[in-house]
C-alpha positions as CSV (number, residue, x, y, z in Angstrom):
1,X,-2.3,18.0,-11.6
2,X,-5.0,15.0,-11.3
3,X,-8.1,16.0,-9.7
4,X,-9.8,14.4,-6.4
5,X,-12.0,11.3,-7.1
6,X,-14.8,11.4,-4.8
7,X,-15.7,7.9,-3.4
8,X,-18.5,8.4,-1.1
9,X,-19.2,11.1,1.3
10,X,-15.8,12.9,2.4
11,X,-14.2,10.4,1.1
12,X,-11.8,10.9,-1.9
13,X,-8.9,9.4,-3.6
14,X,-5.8,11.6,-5.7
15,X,-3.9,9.7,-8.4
16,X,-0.4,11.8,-8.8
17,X,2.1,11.2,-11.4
18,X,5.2,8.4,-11.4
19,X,4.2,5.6,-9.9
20,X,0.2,6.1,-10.3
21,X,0.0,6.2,-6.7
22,X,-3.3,6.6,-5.3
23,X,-3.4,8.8,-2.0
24,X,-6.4,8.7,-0.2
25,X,-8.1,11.6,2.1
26,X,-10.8,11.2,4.8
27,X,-12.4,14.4,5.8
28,X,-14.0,14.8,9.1
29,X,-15.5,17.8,11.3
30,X,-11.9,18.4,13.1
31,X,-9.5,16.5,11.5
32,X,-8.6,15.0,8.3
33,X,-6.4,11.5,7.6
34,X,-4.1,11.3,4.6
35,X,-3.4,7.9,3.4
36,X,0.1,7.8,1.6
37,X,2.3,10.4,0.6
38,X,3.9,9.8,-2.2
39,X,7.5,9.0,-3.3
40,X,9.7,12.4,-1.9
41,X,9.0,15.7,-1.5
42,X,8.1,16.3,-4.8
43,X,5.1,13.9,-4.9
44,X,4.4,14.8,-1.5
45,X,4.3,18.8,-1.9
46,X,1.9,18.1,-4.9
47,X,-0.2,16.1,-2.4
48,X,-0.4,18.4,0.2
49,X,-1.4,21.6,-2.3
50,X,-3.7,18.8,-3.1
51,X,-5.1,18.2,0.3
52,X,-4.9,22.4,1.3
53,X,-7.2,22.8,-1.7
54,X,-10.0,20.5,0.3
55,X,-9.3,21.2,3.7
56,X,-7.8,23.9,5.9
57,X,-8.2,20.8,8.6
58,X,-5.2,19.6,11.1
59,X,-4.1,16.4,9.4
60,X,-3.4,12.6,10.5
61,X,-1.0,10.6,8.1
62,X,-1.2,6.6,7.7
63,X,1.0,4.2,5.7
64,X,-0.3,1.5,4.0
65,X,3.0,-0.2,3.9
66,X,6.7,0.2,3.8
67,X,7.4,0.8,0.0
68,X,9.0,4.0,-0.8
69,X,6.1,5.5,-3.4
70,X,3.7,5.0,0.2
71,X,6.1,7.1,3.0
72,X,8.8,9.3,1.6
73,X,6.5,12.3,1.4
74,X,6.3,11.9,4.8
75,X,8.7,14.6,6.3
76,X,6.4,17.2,3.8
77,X,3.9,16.5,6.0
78,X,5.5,16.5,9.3
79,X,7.0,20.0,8.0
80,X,3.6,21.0,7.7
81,X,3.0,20.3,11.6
82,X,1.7,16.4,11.1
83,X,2.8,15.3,14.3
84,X,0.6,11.6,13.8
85,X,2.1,8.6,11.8
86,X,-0.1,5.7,11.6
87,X,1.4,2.4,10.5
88,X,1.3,-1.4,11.3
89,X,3.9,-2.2,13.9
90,X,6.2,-4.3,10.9
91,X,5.7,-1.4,8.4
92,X,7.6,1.1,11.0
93,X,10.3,-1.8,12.1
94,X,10.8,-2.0,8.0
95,X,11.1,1.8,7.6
96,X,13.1,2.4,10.3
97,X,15.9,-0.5,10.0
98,X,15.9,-0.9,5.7
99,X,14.2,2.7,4.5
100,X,17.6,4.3,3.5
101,X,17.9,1.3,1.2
102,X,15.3,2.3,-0.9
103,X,16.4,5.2,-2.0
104,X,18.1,3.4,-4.9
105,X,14.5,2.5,-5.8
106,X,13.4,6.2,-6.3
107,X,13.0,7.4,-10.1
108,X,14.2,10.6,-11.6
109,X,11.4,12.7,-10.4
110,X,12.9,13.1,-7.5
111,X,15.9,13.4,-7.4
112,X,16.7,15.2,-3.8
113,X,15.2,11.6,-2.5
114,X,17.4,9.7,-4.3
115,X,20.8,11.3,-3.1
116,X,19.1,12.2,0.7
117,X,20.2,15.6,0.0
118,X,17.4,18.8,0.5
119,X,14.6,19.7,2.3
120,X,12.2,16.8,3.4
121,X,14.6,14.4,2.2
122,X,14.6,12.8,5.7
123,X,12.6,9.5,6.6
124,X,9.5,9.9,8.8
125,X,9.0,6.8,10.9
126,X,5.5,6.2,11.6
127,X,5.1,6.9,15.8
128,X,1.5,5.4,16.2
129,X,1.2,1.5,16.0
130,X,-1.4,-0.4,15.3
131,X,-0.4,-4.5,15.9
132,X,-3.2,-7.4,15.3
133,X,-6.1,-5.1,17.0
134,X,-7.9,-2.8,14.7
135,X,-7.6,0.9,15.5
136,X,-10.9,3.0,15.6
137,X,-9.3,7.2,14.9
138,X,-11.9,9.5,15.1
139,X,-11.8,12.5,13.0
140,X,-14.8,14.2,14.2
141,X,-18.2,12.6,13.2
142,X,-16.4,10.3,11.1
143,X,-14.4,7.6,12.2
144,X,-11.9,5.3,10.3
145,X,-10.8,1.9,11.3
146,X,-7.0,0.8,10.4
147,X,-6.5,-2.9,10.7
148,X,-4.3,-6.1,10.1
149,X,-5.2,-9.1,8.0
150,X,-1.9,-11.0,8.2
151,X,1.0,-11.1,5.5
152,X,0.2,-10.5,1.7
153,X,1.8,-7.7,-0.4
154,X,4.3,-7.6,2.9
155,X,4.3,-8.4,6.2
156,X,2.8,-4.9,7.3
157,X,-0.1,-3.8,4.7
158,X,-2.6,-1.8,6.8
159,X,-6.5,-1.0,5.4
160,X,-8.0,1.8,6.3
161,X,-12.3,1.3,6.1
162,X,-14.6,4.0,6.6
163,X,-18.2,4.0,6.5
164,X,-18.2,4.1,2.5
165,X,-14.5,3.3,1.4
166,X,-11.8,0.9,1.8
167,X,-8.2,1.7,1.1
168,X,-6.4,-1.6,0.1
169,X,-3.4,-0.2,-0.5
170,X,-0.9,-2.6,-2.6
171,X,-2.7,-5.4,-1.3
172,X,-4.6,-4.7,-4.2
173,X,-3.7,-3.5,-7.3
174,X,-5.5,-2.7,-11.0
175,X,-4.0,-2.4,-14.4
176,X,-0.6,-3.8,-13.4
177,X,0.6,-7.0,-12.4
178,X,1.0,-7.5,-8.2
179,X,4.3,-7.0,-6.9
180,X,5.7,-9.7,-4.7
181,X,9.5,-8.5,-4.1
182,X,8.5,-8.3,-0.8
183,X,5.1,-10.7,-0.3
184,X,3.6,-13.8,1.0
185,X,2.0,-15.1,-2.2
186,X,0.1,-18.1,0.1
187,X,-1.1,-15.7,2.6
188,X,-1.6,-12.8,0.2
189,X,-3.7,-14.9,-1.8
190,X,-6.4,-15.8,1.9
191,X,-5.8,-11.9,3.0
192,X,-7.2,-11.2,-0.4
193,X,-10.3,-13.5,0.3
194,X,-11.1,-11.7,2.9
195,X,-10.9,-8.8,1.7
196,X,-13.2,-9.5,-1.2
197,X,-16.0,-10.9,2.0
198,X,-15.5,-7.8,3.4
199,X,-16.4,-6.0,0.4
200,X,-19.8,-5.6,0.8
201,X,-19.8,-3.4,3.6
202,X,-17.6,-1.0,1.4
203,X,-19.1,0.8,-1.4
204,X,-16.4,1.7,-2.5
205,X,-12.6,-0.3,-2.7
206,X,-9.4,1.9,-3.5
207,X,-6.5,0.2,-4.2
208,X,-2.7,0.9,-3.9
209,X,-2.5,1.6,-7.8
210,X,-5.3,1.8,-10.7
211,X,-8.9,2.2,-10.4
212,X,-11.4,1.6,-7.9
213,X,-12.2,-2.5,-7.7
214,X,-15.2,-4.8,-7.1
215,X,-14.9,-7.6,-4.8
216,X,-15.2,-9.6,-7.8
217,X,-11.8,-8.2,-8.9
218,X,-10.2,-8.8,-5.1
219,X,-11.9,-12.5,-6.3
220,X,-10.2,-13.3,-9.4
221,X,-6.8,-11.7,-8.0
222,X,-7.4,-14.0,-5.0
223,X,-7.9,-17.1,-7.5
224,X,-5.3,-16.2,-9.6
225,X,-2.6,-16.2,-7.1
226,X,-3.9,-19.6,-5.5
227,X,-3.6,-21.3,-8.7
228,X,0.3,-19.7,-9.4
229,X,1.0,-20.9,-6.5
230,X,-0.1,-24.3,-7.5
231,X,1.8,-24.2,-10.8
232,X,4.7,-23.1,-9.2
233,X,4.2,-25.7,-6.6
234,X,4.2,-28.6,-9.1
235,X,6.8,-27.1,-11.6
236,X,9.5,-26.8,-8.7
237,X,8.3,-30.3,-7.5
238,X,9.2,-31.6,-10.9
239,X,12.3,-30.0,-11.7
240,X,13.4,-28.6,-8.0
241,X,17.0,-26.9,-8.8
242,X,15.2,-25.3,-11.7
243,X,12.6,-23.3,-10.4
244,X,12.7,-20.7,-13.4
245,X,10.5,-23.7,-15.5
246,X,7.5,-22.1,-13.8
247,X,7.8,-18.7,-15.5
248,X,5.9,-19.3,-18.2
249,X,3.2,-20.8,-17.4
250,X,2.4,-18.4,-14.6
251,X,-0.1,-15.7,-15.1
252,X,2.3,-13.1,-14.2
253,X,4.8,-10.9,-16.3
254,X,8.4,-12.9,-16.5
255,X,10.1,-10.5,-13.8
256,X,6.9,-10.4,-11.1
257,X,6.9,-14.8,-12.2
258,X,10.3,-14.7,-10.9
259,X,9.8,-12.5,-7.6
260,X,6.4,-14.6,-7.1
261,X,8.4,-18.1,-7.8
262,X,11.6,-16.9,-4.8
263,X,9.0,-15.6,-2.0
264,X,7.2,-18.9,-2.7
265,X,10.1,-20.8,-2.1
266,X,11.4,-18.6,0.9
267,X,8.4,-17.8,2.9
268,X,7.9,-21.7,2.6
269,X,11.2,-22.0,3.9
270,X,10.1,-20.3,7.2
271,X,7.0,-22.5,8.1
């Protein structure tokens, strides 16, 4: 079982298993927020022994987004008596129309998930919004803000700041390659500007996936993925009905090239 990173004053981040998913936890005098649950029940029972080994506390869950490893432990926590789902207004329309879907996604560690069979194999949707307006919870002498910066990793990736900590979620990612199946790599790559601006109120930044990041790693990922989308921009200018020309010579792995190269071409589509 991984431990709990402390990132500033009750603030902490879990790394479980699988998918490397970091779950974050904000502790405050009467309540405490989990930030995603993990990938089924499985993942999500491990969290919440996790989070009972911190805090006795009544607990509020957010999403940072509508990927599978981020909400299916949500019905372990709503078993548990969580009765508050924090999400960005897209991330819930996502879960609620396509979640199902993405139970083809779900690895062999949990296999009740897969197959929607057994307890807390149901899909929590998240039942408190937030939309372009940043949302200030209060936990009890602590308060976190959730708020919007526009599409990037997908159209509903929600931060969560407190007064030491930011939780990026998969808007930003260490030791892998970004995932775009699902992103906006233009307007990822000005969310991720911001983000690195924003950085110095933040002593600490968690992301989605690895270890915790300077703004000068939100930077380079920012200036990375301006500069694919140049490439990609004059490649597919050159050769049009042959996008896949682009792959190489894009500073991404050959399968995220090709996910980066088609959400180029259809969010572009959509201006």
């Amino acid at each position: 079982m991984s431990r709990w990173l402390e990132v500033g004053p009750d603030n902490y981040v879990l790394t479980t298993q699988g998918s490397l998913l970091n779950t974050g936890l904000v502790v405050g005098a009467e309540r405490a927020l989990v930030i995603d649950t993990g990938g089924g029940p499985r993942q999500g029972r491990e969290i919440l022994d996790a989070v009972r080994e911190k805090t006795p506390l009544p607990l509020v869950v957010v999403n940072t987004h509508a990927h599978y490893d981020h909400f299916f432990g949500n019905a372990v926590f709503a078993d548990a008596g969580v009765t508050e789902f924090w999400a960005h207004e897209n991330c819930a329309a996502e879960i609620d129309q396509n979640g199902d879907t993405q139970r083809r996604s779900v690895g062999d560690d949990e296999p009740e998930m897969a197959a929607g069979e057994g307890g807390d194999t149901e899909l929590v949707v998240p039942n408190a919004i937030v939309k372009d307006q940043p949302v200030l919870l209060d936990l009890g002498g602590q308060t976190v803000t959730l708020f919007y910066l526009g599409h990037g990793h997908t159209d509903g990736d929600l931060l969560v700041g407190t007064a030491t900590t930011l939780y990026a979620g998969d808007l930003v990612e260490q030791g892998s390659h970004p995932s775009f199946e699902d992103s906006y790599p233009e307007e990822w790559a000005d969310v991720l500007r911001h983000v690195s601006a924003l950085r110095h109120r933040y002593e600490f930044l968690i992301p989605g996936h690895g270890e915790p990041c300077s703004d000068q790693f939100v930077k380079t990922m920012a200036n990375t993925m301006t500069t694919a989308v140049r490439q990609a921009t004059q490649a597919t200018r050159e050769t049009p009905d042959d996008a896949t020309k682009a792959i190489p010579i894009l500073p991404y792995g050959p399968e995220q090239s090709r996910w980066f190269i088609k959400r180029l071409q259809e969010t572009r589509a959509h201006h």
